[in-house]
N, C-alpha and C positions, 0 to 999 in steps of 0.2 A: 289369437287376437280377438280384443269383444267387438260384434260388430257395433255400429251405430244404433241409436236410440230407431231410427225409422226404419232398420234394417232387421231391426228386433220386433217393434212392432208390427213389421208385413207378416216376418215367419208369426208371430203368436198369432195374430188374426187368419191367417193359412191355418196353421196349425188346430184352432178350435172348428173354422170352416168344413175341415176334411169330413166330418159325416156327411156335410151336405151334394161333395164331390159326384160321388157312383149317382146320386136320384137326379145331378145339372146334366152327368153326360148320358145317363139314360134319355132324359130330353132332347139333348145334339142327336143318339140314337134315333128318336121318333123324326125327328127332323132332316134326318138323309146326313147327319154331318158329321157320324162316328158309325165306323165299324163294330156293328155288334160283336162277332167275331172273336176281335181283337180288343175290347175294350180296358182287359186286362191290363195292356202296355200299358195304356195314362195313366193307371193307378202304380206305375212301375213295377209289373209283374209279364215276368216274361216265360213263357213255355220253351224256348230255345237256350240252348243249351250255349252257353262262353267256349269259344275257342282257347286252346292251350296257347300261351306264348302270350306278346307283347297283343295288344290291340288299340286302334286309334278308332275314335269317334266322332264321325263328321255328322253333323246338321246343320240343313235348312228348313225354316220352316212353312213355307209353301211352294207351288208347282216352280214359278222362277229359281227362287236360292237353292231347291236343289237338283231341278236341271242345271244349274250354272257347277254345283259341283260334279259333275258325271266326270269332266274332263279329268279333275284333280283325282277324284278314285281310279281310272283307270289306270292314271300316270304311275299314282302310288301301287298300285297292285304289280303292274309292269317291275318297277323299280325294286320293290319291299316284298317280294314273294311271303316275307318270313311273316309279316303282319298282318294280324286280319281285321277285319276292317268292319265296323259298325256306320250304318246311317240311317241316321231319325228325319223325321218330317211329323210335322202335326195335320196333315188333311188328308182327308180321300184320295182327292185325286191327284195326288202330289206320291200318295204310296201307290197305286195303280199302274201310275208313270213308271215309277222304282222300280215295279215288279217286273216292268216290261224292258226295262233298260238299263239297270244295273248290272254288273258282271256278276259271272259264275263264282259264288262261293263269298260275296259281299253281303251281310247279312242285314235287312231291313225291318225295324222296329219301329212305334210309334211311341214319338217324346213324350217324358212324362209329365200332367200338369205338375206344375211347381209350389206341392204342398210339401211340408218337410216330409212325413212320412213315403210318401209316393219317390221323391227325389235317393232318399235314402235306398229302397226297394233297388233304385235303376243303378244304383251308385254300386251297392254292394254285390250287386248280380254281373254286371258287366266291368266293374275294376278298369277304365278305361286308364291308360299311359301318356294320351295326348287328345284333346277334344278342339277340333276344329269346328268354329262357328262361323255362320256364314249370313254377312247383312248385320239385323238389327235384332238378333234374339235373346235379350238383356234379362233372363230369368235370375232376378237375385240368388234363391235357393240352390240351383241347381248351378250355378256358375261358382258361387260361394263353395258349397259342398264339394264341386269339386275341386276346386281351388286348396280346402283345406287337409283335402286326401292327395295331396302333394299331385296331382294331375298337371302336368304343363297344358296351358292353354293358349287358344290363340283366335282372333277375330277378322277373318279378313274379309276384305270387299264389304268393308264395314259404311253401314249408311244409316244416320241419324238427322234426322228432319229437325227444324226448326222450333216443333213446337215438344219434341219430344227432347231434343237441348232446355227447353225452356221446365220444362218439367224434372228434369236430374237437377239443375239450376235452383230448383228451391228444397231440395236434398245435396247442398253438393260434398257433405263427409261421406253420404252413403253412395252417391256416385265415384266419386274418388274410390270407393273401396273395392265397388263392384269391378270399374275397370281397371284397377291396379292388379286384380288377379289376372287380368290375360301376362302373359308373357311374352305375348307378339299380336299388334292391333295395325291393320292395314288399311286404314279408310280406301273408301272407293271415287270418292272427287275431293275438291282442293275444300268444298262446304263444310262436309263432313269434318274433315280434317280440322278446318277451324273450330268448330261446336268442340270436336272434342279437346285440341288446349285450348279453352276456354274453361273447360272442367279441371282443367290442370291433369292430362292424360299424356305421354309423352308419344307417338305415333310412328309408324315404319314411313314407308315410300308408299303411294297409292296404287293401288292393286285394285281392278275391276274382274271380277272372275268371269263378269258374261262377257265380255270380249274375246270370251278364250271360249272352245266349243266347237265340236266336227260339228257336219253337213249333217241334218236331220236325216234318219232315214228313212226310202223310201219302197214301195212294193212297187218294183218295175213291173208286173205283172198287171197290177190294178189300175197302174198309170195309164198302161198300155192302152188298156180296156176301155175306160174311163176318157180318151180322148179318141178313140174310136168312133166312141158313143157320139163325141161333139162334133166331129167332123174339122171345119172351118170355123163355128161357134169360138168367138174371145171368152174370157173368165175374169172374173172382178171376184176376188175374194176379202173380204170382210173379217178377217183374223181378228180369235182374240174379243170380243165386243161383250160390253157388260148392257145392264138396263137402262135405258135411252137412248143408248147410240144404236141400236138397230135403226130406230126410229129416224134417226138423221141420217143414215147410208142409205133407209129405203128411199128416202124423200131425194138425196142427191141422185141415185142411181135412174128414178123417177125424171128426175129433172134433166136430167143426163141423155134421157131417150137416144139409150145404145142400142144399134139394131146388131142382131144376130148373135147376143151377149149374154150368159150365164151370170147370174150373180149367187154368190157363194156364201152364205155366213155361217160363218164358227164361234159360235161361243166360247167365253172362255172358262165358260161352268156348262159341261153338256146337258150339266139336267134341266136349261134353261131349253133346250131344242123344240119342244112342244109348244114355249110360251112364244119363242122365236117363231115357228111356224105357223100359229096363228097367225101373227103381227103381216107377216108376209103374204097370206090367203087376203086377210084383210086391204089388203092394198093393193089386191086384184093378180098377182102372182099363183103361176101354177106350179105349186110347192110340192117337193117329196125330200124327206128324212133318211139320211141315213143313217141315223141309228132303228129305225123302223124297217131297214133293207128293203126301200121305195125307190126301183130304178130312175135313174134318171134319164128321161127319152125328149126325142126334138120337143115336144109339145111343156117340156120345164121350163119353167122362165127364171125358179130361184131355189136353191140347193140348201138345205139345212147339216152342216156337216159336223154333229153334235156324236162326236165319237171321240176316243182316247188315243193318243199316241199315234195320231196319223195326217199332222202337221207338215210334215214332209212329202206328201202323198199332197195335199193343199196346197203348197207355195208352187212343188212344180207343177202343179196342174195351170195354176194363178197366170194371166198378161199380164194384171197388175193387182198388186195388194192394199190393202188401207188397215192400216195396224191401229188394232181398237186401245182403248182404254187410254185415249189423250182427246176424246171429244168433249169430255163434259171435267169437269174441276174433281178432285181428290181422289183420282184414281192415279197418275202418274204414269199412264202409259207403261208400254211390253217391248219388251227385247227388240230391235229392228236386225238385229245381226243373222239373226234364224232366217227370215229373207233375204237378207243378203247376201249369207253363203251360197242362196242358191240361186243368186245373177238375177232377184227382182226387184223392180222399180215399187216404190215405197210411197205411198201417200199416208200422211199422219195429223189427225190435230194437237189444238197448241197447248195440252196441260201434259207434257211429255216428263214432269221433273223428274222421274224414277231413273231416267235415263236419258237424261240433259246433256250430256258430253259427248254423247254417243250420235243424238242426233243433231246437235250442234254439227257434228264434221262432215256427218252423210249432206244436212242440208248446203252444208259450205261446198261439197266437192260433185254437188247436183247430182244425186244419187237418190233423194228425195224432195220429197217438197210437202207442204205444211199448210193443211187445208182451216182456217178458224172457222167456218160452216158448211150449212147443208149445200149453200148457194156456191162456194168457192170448191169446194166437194166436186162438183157436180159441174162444175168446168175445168178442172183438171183432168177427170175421168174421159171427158169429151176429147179435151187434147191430145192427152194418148191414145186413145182410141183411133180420132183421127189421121194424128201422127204417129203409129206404132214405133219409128224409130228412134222418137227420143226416149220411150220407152226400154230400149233394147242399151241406149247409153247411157241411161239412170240405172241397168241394173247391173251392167258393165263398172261402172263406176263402186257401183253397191259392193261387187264381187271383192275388185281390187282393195276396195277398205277393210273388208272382212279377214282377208288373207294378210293384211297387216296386223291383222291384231294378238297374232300366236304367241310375244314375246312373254305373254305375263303370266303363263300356265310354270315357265321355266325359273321367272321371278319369284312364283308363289312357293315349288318346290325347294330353290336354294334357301328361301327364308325359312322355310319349315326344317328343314332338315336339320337344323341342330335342335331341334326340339323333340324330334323323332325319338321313340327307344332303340337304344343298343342292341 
């Protein structure tokens, strides 16, 4: 089938672009934002060798969408011994994650950009049988291409914003085309859903994959250790936090004048830890890094906890958590479920839409509560503090929601599975 006029002209503009490819991502390279390493992948060149047999290929493409798929590859590994199983991510630290928690024997590459030659390189090397996408990773080329190498495809826990509706909305032959090659699309809220028949796109039942996901895990050993060290000391950890909301946790936590209190921030780009640590020296805080291996002793007053895969070692250390990336507008907030599995009380501000439905039910079933400043911050922080025990039935509550939400991991598998190879 010919693609459309706009769908033709992105591949020929890709297509004349590709010398300029290698000299943009040696730039991301100088920039901390590609694997030198591995650079090869984006160009769709892969030094791993294709397993024999059927194979499916999942992507997400950052740290959330493909944590959110750990659960579904493990399920399918359990299930599918016979299939081997490919998963992409396009970041750093979204493969470093992978590397550390991925199963044995699931093979992880970095997606390729989506010039035709490069797409073609991933296509022909890997021959995938079924390509599961996960969220919003709409690469014409590479969805196309494989679309037209008979590939069954599918999108679930599909999430399209407003303004990126508004944008297929003035392509809408080449959006029609793009999404008619899935063969099974599962929005993630009822939003989504709408944007997409609106495109004229026919859609499954709604499927959220991050409501599905075991209990982080943790190094009981360190934990051990690590509340040793605090004795009696509460913990406020600061999860997850991008540029500027340091600024507004120090200032509440400040405001807050919690005695005998740890404050904890984790970025949710580690290589910010340095800039974080300043900020925190700067506001009179006696700070130590752990990615620097700077113990932490009575005389710390704030923790920079700028390290990988060790979230779970964070939350249970945490009294109470403040999930970044809902203080300031166009960031859409971070998963609250990852605290919740593990029975913590949640404070969050109010630009949550990444994950709108999720804290809609924790705030409904007081499991959380929803700070819009540094000032309402910092009276909440006070309240549990003072009151630890409503702390202990917010996160009680958190628990019980978490453990209801297993059902969609089984949802996602009966949908897939006629799509599966024989």
């Amino acid at each position: 089938m010919r693609r459309p006029l706009a769908l033709e002209l992105y591949a020929s503009v890709l297509r004349l672009a590709e010398p300029l490819v290698r000299p943009l991502l040696e730039r991301r390279v100088k920039a901390g934002k590609e694997d030198p390493a591995r650079l090869e992948e984006r160009l769709g060149r892969s030094t791993v060798e294709r397993p024999e047999g059927p194979l499916v290929w999942l992507h997400g493409v950052s740290v959330g969408e493909s944590m959110s798929l750990l659960p579904l590859v493990g399920a399918l590994k359990a299930r599918r011994p016979d299939l081997a199983l490919l998963v992409t991510s396009g970041t750093r630290t979204s493969a470093e994650l992978l590397a550390q928690r991925l199963p044995a024997g699931v093979i992880h590459q970095y997606a390729p950009v989506d010039s035709p030659r490069a797409v073609t390189r991933f296509l022909d090397h890997w021959e995938p049988d079924l390509g599961v996408l996960v969220e919003s990773e709409l690469w014409p080329n590479l969805i196309l291409g494989a679309h037209e190498r008979g590939v069954k495809l599918a999108l679930i826990s599909a999430r399209m914003t407003q303004a990126s509706a508004q944008g297929w909305a003035r392509v809408p032959a080449a959006a029609k085309v793009v999404l008619d090659a899935f063969d099974l699309i599962l929005p993630q809220e009822a939003e989504t859903q709408g944007r997409l028949k609106s495109l004229g796109v026919r859609t499954g039942p709604l499927l959220n994959l991050k409501t599905v996901g075991e209990v982080l895990p943790v190094d009981a050993a360190e934990l051990a250790t690590l509340k040793a060290v605090l004795g009696d000391r509460r913990v406020v950890l600061a999860a997850n936090t991008h540029p500027g909301e340091d600024e507004i946790v120090i200032d509440a936590f400040r405001q807050a004048a919690l005695p005998d209190t740890l404050l904890v921030v984790a970025p949710r780009h580690p290589a910010r830890g340095d800039a974080v640590g300043g900020l925190l020296t700067l506001a009179g805080f006696n700070v130590a890094r752990r990615a620097a291996s700077q113990p932490v002793t009575l005389r710390t007053t704030a923790y920079v906890a700028d390290t990988l895969g060790e979230m779970g070692l964070l939350y249970s250390l945490a009294d109470v958590v403040v999930m970044g990336g809902a203080f300031l507008p166009g960031i859409g907030g971070h998963n609250p479920l990852e605290p919740a599995r593990l029975e913590r009380p949640i404070l969050t501000g109010p630009h949550s839409f990444n994950a709108a439905p999720l804290y809609a039910d924790l705030l409904a079933e007081a499991a959380a509560i929803e700070a819009p400043d540094a000032a309402a911050l910092a009276r909440h922080l006070r309240g549990l503090h003072d009151y630890p025990h409503i702390g202990r039935r917010m996160g009680e509550a958190a628990l019980a929601y978490a453990e209801r939400q297993g059902g969609a991991l089984d949802q996602a598998l009966a949908l897939l599975e006629p799509l599966q190879p024989t």
